[in-house]
One Martini backbone bead per residue (centre of mass of N, CA, C, O) as a GRO file, in nm:
protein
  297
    1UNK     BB    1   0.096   0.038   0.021
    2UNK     BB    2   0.066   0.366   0.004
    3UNK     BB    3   0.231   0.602   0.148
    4UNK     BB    4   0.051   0.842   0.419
    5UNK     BB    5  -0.032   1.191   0.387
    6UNK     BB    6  -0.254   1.364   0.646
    7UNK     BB    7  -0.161   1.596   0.737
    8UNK     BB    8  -0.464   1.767   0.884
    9UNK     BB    9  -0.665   1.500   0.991
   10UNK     BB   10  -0.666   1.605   1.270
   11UNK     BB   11  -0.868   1.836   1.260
   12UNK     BB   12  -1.087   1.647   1.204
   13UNK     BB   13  -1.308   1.443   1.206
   14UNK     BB   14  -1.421   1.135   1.311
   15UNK     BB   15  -1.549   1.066   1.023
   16UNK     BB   16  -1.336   1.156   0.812
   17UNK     BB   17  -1.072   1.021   0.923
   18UNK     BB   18  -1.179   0.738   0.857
   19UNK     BB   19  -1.247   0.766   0.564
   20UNK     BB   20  -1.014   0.816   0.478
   21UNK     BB   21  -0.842   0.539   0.569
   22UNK     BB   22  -1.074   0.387   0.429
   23UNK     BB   23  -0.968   0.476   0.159
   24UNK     BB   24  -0.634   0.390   0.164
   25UNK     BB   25  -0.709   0.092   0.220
   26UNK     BB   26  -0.838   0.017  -0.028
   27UNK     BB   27  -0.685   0.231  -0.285
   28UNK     BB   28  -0.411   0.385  -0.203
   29UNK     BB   29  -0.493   0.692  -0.111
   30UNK     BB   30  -0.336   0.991  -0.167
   31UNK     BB   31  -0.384   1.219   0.121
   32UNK     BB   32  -0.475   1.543   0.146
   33UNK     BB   33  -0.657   1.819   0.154
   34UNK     BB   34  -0.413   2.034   0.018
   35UNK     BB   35  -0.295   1.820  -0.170
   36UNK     BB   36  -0.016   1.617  -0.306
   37UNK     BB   37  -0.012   1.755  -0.572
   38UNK     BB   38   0.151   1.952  -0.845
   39UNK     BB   39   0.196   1.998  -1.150
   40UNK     BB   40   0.465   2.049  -1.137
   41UNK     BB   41   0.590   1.834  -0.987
   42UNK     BB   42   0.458   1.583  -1.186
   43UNK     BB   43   0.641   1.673  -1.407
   44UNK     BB   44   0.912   1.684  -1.307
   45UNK     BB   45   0.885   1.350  -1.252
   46UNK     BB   46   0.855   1.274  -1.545
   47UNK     BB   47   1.119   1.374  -1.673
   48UNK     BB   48   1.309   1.164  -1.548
   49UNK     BB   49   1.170   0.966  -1.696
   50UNK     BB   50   1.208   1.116  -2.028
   51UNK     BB   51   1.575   1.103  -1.939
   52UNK     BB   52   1.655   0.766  -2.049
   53UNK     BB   53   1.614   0.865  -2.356
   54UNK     BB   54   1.703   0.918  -2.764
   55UNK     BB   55   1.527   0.751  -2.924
   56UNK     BB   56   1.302   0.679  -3.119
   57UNK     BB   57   1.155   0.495  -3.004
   58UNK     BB   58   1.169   0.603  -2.690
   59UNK     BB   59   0.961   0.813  -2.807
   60UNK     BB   60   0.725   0.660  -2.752
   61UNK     BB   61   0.758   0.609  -2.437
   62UNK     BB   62   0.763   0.867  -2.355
   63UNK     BB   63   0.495   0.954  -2.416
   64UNK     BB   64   0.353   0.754  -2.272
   65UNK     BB   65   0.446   0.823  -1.965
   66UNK     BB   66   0.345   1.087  -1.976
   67UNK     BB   67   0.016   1.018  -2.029
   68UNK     BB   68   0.012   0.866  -1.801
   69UNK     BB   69   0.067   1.031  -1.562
   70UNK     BB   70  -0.141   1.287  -1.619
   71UNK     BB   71  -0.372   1.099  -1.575
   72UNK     BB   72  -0.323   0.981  -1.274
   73UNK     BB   73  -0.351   1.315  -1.199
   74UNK     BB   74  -0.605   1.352  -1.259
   75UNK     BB   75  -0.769   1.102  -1.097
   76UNK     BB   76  -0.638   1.222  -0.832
   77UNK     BB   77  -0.802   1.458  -0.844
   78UNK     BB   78  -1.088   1.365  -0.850
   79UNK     BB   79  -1.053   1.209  -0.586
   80UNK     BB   80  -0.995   1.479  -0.412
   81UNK     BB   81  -1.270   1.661  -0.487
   82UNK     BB   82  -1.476   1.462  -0.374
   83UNK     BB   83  -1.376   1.439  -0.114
   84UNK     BB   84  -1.376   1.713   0.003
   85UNK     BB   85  -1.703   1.720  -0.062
   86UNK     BB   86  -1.814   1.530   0.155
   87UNK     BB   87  -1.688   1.622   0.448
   88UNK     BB   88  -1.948   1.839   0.485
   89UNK     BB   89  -2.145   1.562   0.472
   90UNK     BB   90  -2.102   1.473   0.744
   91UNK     BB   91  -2.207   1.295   1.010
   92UNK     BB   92  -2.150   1.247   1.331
   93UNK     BB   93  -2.298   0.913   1.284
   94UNK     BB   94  -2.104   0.846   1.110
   95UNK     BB   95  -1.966   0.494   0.969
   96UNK     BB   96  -1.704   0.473   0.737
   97UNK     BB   97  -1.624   0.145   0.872
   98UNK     BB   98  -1.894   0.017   0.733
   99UNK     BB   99  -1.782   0.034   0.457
  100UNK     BB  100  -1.691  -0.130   0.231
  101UNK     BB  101  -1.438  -0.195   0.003
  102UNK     BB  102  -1.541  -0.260  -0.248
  103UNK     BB  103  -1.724  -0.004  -0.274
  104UNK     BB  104  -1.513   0.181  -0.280
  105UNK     BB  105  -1.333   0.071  -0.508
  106UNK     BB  106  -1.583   0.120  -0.697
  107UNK     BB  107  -1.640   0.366  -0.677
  108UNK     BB  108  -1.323   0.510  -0.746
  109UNK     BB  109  -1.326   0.341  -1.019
  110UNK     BB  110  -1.553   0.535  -1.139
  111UNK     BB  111  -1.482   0.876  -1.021
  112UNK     BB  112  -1.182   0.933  -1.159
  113UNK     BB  113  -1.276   1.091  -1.454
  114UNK     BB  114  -1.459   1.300  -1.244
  115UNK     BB  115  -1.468   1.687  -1.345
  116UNK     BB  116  -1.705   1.777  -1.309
  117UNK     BB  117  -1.876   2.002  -1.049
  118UNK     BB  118  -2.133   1.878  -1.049
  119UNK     BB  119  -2.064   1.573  -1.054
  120UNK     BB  120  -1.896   1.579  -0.790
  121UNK     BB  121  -2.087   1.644  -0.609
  122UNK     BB  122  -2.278   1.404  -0.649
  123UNK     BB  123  -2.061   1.188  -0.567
  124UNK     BB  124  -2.013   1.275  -0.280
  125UNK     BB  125  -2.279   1.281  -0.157
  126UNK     BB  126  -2.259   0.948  -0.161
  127UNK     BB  127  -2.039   0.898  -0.010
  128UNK     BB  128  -2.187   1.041   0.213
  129UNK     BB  129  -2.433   0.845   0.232
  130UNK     BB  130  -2.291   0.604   0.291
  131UNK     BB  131  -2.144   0.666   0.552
  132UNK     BB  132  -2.410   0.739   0.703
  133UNK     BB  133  -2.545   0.472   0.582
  134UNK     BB  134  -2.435   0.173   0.525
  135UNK     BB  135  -2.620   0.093   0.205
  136UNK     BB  136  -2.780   0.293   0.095
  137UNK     BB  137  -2.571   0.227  -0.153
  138UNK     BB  138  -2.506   0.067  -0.440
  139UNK     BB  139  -2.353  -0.069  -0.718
  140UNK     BB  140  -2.562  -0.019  -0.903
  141UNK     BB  141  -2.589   0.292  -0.898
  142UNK     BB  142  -2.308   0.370  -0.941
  143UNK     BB  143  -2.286   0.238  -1.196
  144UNK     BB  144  -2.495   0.431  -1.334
  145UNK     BB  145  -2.400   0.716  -1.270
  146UNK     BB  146  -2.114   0.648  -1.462
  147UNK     BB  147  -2.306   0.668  -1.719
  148UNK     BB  148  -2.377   0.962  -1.724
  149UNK     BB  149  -2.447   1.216  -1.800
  150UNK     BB  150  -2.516   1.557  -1.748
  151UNK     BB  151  -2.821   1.540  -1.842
  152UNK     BB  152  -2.924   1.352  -1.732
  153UNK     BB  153  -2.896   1.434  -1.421
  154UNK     BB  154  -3.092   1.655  -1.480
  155UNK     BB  155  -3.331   1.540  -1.591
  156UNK     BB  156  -3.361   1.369  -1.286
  157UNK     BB  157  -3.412   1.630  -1.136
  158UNK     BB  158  -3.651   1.746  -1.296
  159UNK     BB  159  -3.836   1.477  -1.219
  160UNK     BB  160  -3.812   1.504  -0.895
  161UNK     BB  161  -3.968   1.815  -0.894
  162UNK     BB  162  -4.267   1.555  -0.920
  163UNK     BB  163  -4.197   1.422  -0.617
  164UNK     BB  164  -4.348   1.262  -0.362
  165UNK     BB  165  -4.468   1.145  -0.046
  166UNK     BB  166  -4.467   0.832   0.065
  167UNK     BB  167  -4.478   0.644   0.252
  168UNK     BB  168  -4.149   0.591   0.405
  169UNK     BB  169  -4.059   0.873   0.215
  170UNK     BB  170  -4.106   0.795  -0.107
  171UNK     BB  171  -4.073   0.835  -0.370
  172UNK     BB  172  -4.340   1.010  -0.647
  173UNK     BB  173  -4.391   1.063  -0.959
  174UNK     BB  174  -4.593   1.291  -1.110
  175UNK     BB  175  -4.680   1.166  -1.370
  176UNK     BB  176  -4.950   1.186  -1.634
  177UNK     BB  177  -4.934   1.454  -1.864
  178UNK     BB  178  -4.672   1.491  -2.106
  179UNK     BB  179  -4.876   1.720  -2.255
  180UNK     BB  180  -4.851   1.938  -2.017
  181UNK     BB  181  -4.751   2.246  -1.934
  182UNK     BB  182  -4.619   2.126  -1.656
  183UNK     BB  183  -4.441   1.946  -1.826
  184UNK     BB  184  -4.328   2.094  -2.090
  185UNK     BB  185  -4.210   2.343  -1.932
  186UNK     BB  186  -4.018   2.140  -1.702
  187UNK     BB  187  -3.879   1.890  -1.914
  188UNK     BB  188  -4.111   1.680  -1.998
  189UNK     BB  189  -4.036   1.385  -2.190
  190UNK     BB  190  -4.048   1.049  -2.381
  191UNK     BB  191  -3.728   1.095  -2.420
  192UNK     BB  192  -3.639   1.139  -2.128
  193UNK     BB  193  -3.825   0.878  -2.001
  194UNK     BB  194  -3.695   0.696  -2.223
  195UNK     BB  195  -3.374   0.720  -2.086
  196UNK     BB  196  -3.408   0.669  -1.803
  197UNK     BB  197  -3.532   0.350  -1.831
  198UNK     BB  198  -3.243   0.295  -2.021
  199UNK     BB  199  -3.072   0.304  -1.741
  200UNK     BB  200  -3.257   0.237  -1.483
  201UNK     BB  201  -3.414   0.482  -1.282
  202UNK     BB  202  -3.707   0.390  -1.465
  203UNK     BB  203  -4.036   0.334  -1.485
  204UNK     BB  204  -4.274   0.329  -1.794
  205UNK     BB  205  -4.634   0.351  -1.814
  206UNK     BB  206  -4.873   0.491  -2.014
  207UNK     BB  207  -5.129   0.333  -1.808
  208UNK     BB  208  -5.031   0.331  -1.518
  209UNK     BB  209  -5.036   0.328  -1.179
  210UNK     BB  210  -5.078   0.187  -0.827
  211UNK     BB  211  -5.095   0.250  -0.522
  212UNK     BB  212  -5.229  -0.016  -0.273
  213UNK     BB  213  -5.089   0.129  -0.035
  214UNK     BB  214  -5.146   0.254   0.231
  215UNK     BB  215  -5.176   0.522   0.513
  216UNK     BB  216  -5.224   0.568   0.836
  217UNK     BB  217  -5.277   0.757   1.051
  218UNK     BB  218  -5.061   0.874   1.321
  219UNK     BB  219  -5.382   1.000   1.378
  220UNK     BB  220  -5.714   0.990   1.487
  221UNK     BB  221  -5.910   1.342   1.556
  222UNK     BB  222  -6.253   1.246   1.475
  223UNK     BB  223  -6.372   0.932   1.556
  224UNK     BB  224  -6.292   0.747   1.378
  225UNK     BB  225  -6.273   0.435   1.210
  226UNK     BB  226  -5.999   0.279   1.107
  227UNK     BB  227  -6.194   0.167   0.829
  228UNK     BB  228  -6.232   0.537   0.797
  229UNK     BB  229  -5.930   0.603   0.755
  230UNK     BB  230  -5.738   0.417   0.553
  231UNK     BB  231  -5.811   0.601   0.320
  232UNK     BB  232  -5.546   0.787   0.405
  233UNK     BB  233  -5.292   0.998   0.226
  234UNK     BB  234  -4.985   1.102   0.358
  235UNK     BB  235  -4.838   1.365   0.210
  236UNK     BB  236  -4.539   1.500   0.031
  237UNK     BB  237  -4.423   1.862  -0.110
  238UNK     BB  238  -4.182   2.034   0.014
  239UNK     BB  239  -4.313   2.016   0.304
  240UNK     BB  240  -4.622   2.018   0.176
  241UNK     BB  241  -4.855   1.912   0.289
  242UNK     BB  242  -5.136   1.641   0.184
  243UNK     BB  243  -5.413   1.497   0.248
  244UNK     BB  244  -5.576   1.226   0.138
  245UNK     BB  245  -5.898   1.085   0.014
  246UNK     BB  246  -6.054   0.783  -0.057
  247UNK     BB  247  -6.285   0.658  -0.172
  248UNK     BB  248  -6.501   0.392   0.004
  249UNK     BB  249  -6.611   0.258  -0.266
  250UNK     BB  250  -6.280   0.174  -0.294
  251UNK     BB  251  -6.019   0.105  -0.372
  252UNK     BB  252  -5.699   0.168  -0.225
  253UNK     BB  253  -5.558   0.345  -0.495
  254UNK     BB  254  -5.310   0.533  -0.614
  255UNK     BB  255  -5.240   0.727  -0.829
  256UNK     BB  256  -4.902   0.779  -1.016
  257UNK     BB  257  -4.889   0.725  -1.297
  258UNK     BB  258  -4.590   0.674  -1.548
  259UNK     BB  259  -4.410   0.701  -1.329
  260UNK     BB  260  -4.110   0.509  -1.155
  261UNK     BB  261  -3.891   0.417  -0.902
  262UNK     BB  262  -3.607   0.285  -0.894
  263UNK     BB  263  -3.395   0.190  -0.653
  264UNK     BB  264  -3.184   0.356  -0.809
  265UNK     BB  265  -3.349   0.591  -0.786
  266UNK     BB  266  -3.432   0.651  -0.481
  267UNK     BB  267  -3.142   0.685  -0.398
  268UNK     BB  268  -3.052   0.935  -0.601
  269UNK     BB  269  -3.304   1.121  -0.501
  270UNK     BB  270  -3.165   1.188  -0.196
  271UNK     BB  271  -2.909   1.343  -0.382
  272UNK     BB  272  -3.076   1.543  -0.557
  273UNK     BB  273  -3.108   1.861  -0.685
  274UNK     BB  274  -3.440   1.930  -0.612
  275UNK     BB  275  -3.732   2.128  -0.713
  276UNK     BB  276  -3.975   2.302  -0.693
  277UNK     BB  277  -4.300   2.367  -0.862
  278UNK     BB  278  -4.429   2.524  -1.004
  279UNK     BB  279  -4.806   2.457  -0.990
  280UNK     BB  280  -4.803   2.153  -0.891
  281UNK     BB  281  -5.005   2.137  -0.641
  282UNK     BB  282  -5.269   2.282  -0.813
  283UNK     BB  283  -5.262   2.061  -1.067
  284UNK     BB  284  -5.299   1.788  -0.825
  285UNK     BB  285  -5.567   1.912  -0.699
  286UNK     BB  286  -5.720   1.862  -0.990
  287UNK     BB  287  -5.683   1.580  -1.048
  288UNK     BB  288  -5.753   1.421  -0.779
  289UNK     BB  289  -6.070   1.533  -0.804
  290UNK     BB  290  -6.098   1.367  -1.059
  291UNK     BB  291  -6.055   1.076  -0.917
  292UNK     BB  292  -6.225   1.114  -0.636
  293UNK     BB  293  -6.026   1.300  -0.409
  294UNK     BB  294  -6.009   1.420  -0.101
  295UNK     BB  295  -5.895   1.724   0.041
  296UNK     BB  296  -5.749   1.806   0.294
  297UNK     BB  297  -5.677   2.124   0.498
   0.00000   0.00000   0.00000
């Protein structure tokens, strides 16, 4: 294993400090927070290394040295703005040494191509939301994240924007009709929407889904019966409760629309920066009073 130089890593939280160790640990990475090497440093020792002969031929090796050194300069800086950007994002309770090695190796055997600092940022929070509840984030996650482009994840944070939770706090994006100008005007078409369910990150069937199973309110002070509770179902978007009742005379099930979230969507969207969506309340509670859905005050 790399020899590591920790810099100031004792200044840090125990759980950033643990984090670090146990990256260094999985894969090797030289690291301390403000950077291990600078560009220049790592020219000159390219140098002594393209110093070794003269000839043609091995002009062809020195360059290919060259362009080694270089990428893995690269690689390294991505791997540490990473690390940077998570260790912000960890909290006194997070757990990095229970995150498996496995997982981190395949981590940053992925994220570390990875240069644009919008997407730096995405692969962060991961990092930081796996330490922090190792689990959390599966490698099949992992792995659609490095395949994404950087508009998929706009696309994808964008769709975000229109999902409501339920049940035990699970996002469920409401597309009902996406010829309507609230999902036309903020981004969301079937070939956008067809191509995150081709990455894995969503299932769409324009017939729509349908939820079965509802929620008890955590308490009914209204005097009703359990039989006459059960079909209430409460809603949260970005804040804004909203509790439904479903008619009394139908199944319980609440229509979700055409798309909902794979596993990896799910987690995914636990760390996408999605907001709210202007007018998209007040035409869910036009929709659902279509459906004869009950709106509570």
């Amino acid at each position: 294993m790399t020899n590591i130089n920790l810099g100031n890593v004792g200044e840090l939280s125990k759980p950033a400090t643990v984090l670090i160790e146990k990256v260094a640990n999985a894969v090797g990475v030289l690291y301390e927070p403000r950077r291990i090497k600078e560009r220049a440093k790592a020219e000159a020792e390219a140098q002594e290394i393209l110093a070794l002969s003269d000839t043609k031929v091995d002009e062809i090796k020195r360059r290919a040295v060259q362009r080694f050194v270089y990428e893995e300069l690269r690689k390294q800086n991505n791997m540490e703005s990473i690390m940077e950007k998570a260790i912000p994002a960890l909290n006194e309770e997070a757990k990095p040494g229970d995150v498996e090695d496995d997982w981190i190796a395949n981590f940053f055997d992925k994220c570390r191509l990875i240069s644009d600092e919008q997407m730096q940022a995405l692969w962060a929070k991961i990092l930081a939301g796996e330490a922090n509840g190792p689990g959390g984030f599966s490698k099949k996650t992992v792995n659609i994240v490095a395949s994404l482009d950087k508009s998929d994840a706009e696309a994808f944070t964008t769709l975000c924007g229109f999902a409501i939770k339920i049940l035990q706090g699970l996002p469920f994006p409401l597309i009902y009709d996406i010829r309507h100008s609230i999902y036309k005007e903020n981004g969301i078409s079937f070939f956008g929407l067809s191509n995150l369910e081709s990455i894995g990150l969503i299932r769409y069937d324009n017939a729509g889904f349908a939820k079965t199973t509802v929620l008890l309110m955590p308490s009914d002070t209204t005097g009703r019966t359990t039989e006459e509770a059960m079909h209430q179902v409460p809603t949260r978007y970005y804040g804004q409760s909203i509790v439904l009742e479903l008619p009394q005379d139908a199944d319980p099930a609440l229509r979700i629309g055409t798309v909902m979230l794979t596993e990896p969507g799910e987690q995914l969207a636990s760390v996408c920066d999605a907001h709210a969506v202007a007018g998209f309340v007040d035409y869910l509670k036009g929709k659902w009073k279509e459906f004869g859905y009950k709106i509570e005050p």
